[in-house]
Every structure is written in structure tokens, then in C-alpha cells.
Steps between C-alpha positions, in 0.01 A plus 500: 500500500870448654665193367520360812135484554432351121806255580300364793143512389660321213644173675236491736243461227694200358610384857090434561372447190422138564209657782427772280424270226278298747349837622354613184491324141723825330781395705586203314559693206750716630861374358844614545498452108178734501635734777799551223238633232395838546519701164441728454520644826870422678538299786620631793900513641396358787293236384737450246772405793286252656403312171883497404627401861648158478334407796132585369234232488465340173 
């Protein structure tokens, strides 16, 4: 997947979490500490970028 599009998919997810933890019960267990841990398999560059971005939603 181009960085770009993981970058994006990325802050979107945490940009609406709050209504996609309303839309369905799994959604309020997603976490930017959780997003973080993905061992063994590595997390992508691009998602990596929009977890790191100063800007991101905490």
C-alpha cells in the first residue's frame, strides 16, 4: 500500500474514532497506544507517519 494511502487511512481512523466507537463496541478498544503494538508483524511507514505526526489525535 503507498504510504500516502496508510498515512491517511491512519489519521482518519483516529480523527473518527469517537463515532466509530459509538458505531460498533470494537471501536472503543482501538488506542493509539494499541495502534503502536504490532509484533510481530511491522507497522507500516505510512501509518507510522501519521501516529508520529505532532499534530495526530491523542
Amino acid at each position: 500500500m503507498d504510504a500516502n494511502v496508510a498515512c491517511v487511512f491512519t489519521r482518519t481512523l483516529f480523527e473518527n474514532h469517537p463515532q466509530l466507537a459509538r458505531a460498533d463496541a470494537a471501536g472503543k478498544e482501538i488506542s493509539l497506544d494499541k495502534a503502536r503494538r504490532t509484533e510481530p508483524v511491522t507497522l507500516h511507514r505510512g501509518a507510522v507517519q501519521a501516529l508520529d505526526d505532532p499534530g495526530a489525535p491523542r
